[in-house]
Z-matrix of the N, CA and C atoms (Angstrom, degrees):
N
C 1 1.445
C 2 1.524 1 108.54
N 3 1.213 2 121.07 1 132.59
C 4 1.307 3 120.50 2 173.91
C 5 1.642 4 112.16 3 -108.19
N 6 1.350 5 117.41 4 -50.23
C 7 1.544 6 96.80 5 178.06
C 8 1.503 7 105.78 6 -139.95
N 9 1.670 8 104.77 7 136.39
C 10 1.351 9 122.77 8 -147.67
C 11 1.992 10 89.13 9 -120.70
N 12 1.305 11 97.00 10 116.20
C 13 1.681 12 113.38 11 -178.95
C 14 1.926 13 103.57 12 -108.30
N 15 1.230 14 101.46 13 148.05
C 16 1.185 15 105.53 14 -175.86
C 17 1.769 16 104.45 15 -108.43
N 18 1.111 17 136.25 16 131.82
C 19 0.955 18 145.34 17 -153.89
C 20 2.127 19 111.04 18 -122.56
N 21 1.678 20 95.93 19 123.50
C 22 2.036 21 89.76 20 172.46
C 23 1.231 22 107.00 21 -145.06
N 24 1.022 23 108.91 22 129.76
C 25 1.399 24 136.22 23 -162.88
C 26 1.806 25 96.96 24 -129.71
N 27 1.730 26 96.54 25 123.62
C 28 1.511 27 111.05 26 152.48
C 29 1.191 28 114.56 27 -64.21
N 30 1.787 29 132.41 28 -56.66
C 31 1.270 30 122.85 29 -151.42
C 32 2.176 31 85.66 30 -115.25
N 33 1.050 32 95.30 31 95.30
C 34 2.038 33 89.32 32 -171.05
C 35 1.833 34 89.16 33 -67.15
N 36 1.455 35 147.79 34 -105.24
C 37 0.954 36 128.98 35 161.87
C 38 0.985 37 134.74 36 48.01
N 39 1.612 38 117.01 37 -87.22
C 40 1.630 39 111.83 38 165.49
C 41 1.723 40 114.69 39 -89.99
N 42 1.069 41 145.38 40 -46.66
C 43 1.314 42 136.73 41 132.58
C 44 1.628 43 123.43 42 -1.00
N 45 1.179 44 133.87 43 -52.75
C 46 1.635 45 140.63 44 166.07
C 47 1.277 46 106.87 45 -64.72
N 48 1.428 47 134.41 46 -68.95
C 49 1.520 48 124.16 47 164.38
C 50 1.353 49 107.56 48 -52.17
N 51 1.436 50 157.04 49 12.63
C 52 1.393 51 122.38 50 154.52
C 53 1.348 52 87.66 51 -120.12
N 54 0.847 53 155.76 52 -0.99
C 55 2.112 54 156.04 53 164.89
C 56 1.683 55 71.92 54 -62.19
N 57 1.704 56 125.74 55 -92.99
C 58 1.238 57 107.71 56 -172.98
C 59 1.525 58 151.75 57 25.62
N 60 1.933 59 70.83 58 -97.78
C 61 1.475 60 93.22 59 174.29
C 62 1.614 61 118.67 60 -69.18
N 63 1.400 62 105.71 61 -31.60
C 64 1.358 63 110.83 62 164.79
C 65 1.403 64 138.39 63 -41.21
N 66 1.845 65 104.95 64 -39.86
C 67 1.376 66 108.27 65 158.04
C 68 1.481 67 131.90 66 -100.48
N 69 1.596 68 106.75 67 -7.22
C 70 0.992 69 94.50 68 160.20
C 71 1.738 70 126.57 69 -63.85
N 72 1.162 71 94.10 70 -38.52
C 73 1.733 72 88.36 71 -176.19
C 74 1.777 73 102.22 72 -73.59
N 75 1.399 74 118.18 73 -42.75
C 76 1.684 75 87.91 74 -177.03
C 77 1.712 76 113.46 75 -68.19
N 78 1.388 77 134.50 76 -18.98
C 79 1.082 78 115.75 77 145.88
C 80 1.230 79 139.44 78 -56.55
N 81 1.596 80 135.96 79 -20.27
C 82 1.271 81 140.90 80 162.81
C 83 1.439 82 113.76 81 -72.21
N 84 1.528 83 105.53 82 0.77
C 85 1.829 84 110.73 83 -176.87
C 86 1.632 85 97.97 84 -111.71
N 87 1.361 86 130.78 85 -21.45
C 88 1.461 87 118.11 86 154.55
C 89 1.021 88 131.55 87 -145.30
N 90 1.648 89 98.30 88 56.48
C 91 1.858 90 110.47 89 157.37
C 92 1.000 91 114.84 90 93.25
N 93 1.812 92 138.57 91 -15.90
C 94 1.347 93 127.59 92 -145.88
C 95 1.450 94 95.77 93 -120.20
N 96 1.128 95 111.29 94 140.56
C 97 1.603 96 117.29 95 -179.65
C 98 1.407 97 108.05 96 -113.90
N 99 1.576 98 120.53 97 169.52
C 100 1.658 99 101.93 98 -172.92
C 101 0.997 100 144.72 99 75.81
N 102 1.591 101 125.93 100 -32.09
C 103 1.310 102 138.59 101 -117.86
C 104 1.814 103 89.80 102 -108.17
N 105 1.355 104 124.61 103 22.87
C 106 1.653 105 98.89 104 159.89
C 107 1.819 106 100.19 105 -162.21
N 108 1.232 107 121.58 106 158.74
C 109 1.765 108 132.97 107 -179.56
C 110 1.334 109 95.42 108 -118.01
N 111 1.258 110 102.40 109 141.19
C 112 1.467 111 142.25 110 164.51
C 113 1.418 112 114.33 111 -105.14
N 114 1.710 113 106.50 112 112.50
C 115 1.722 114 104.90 113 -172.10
C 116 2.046 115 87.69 114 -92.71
N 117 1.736 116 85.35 115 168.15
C 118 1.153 117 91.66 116 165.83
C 119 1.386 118 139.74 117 -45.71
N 120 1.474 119 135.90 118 148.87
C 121 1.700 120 116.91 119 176.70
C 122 1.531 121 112.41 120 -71.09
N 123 1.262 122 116.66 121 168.03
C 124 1.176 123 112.02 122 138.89
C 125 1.540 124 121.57 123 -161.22
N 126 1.251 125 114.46 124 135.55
C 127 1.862 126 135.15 125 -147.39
C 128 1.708 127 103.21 126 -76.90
N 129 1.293 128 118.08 127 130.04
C 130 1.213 129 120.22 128 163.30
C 131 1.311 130 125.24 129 -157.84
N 132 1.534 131 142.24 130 121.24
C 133 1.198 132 163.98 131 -152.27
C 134 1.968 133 98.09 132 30.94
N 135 1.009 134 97.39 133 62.00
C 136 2.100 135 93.37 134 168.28
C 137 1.856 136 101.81 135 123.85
N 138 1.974 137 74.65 136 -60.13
C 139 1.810 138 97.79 137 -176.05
C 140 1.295 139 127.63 138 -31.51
N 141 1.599 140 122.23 139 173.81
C 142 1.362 141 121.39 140 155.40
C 143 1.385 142 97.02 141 -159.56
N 144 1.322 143 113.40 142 122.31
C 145 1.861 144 129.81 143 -176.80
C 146 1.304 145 103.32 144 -108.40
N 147 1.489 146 124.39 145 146.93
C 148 1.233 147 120.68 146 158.75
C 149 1.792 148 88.45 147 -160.90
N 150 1.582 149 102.04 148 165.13
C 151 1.537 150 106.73 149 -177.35
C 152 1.485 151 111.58 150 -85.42
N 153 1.022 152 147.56 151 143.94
C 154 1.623 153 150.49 152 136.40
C 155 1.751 154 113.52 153 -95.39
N 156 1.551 155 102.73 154 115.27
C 157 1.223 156 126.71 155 179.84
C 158 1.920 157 112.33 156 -110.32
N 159 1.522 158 88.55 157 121.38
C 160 1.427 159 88.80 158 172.09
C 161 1.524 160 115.66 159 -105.93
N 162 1.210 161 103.35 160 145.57
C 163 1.864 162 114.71 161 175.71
C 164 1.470 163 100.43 162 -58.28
N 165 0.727 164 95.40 163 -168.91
C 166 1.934 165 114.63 164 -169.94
C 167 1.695 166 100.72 165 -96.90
N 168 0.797 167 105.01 166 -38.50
C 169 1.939 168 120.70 167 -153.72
C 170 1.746 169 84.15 168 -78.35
N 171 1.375 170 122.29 169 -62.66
C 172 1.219 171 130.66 170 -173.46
C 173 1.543 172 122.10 171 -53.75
N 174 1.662 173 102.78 172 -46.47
C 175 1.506 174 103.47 173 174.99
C 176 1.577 175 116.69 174 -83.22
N 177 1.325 176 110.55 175 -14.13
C 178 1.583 177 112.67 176 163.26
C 179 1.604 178 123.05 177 -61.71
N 180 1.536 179 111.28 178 -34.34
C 181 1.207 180 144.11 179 -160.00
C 182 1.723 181 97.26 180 -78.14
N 183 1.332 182 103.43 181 -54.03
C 184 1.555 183 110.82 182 -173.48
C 185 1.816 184 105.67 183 -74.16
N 186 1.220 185 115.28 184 -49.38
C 187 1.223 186 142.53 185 162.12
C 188 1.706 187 103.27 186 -18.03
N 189 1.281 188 98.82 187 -69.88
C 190 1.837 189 103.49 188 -167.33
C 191 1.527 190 94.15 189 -86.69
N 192 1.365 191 133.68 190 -26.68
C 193 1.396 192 119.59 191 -166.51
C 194 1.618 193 115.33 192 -80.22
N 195 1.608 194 89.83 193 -31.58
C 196 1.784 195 91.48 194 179.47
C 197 1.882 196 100.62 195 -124.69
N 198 1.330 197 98.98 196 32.65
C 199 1.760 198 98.40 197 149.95
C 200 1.721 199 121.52 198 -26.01
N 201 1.232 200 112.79 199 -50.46
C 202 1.341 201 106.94 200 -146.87
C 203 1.807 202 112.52 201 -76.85
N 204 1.977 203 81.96 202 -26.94
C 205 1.690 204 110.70 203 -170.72
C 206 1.510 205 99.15 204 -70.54
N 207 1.510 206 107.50 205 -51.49
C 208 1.553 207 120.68 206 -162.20
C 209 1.731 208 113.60 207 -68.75
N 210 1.531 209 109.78 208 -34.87
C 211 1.600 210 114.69 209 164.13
C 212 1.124 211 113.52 210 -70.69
N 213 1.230 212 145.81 211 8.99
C 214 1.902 213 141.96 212 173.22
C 215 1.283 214 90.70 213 -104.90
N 216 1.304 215 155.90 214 8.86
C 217 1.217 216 140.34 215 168.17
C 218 1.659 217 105.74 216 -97.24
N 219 1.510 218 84.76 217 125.82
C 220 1.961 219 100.47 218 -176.78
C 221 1.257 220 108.17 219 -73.88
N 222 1.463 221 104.00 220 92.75
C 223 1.971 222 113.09 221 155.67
C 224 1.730 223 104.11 222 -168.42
N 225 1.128 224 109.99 223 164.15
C 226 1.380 225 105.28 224 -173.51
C 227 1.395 226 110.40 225 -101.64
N 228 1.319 227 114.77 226 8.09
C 229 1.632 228 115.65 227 176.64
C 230 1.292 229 114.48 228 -107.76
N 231 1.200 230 131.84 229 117.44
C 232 1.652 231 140.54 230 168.05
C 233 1.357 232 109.51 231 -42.83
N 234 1.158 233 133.34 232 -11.56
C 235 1.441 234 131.66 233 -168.52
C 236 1.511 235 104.64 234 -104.02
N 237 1.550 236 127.19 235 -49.00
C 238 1.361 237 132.60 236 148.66
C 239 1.616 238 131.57 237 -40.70
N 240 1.476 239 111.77 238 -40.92
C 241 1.433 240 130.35 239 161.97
C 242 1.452 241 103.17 240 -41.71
N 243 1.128 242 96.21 241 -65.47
C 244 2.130 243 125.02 242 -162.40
C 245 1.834 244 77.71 243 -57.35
N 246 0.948 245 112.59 244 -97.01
C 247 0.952 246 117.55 245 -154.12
C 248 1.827 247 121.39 246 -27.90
N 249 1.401 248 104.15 247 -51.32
C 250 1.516 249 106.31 248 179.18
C 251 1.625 250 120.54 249 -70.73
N 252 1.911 251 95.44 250 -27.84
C 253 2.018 252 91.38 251 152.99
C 254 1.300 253 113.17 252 -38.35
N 255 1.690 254 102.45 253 -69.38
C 256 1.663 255 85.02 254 -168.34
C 257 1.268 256 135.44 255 -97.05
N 258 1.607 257 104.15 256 31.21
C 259 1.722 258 107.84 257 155.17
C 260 1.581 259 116.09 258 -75.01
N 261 1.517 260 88.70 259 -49.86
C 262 1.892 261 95.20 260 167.86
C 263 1.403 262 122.68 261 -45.23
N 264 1.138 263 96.15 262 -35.15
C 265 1.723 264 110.34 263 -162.68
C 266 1.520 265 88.93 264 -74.29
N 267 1.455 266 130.76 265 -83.14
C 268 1.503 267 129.23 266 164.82
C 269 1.496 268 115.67 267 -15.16
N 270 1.372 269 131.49 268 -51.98
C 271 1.323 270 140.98 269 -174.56
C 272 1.565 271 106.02 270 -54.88
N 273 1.621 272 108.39 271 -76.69
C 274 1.229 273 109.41 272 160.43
C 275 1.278 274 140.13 273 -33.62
N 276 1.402 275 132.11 274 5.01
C 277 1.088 276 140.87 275 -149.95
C 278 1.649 277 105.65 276 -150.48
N 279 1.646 278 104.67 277 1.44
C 280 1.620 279 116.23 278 162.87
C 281 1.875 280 98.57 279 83.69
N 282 1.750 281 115.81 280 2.11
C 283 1.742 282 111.23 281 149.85
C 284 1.140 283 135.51 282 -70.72
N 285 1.261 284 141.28 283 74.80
C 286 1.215 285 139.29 284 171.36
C 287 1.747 286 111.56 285 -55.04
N 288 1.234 287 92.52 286 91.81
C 289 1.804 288 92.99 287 159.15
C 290 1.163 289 107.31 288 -158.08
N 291 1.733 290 115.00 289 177.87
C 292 1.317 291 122.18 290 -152.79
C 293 1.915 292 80.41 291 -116.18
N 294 1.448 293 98.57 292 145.38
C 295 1.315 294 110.25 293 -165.30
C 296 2.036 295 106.44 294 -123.78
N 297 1.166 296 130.09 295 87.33
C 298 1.686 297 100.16 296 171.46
C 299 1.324 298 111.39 297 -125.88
N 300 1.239 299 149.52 298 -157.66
C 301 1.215 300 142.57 299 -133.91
C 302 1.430 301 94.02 300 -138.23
N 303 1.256 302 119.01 301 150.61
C 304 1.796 303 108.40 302 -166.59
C 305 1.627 304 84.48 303 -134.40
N 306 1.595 305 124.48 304 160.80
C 307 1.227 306 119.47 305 -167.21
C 308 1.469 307 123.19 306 -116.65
């Protein structure tokens, strides 16, 4: 695993089926199958957190395919970049959740 995002979701339920589908299709857009784990949830004041971990192969994959998208994001760390791609990317895709990087 290379980079491990922490994930909160108001409605986990409908939010988890479109995170899903969400990666399934950007994995069906560069080749990699497999390529991320879903830890268990767990509920607190409304919330619902759980981790999303991507393989190496997968975040390399997204990495070189949407280079161009992922370098216009203002921060100097590739891991922050990565990361706010795919809050947008989730957003766009009708997921509302709060996305940050866990260590």
């Amino acid at each position: 695993m290379k980079l491990v995002l922490e994930v909160g979701s108001t409605n986990y339920a409908d939010d988890l089926l479109l995170i899903k589908k969400s990666l399934s299709h950007i994995e069906t857009l560069v080749g990699i199958y497999n390529g991320y784990v879903l830890s268990e949830p767990s509920s607190k004041f409304g919330w619902t957190f759980f981790k999303l971990a991507f393989k190496t192969d997968l975040q390399n994959a997204i990495e070189e395919k949407f280079s161009d998208m992922i370098n216009n994001y203002p921060s100097n760390d590739p891991s922050q970049k990565f990361a706010k791609f795919i809050s947008d990317y989730f957003n766009s895709k009708g997921c509302k959740v709060k996305i940050k990087i866990t260590d």
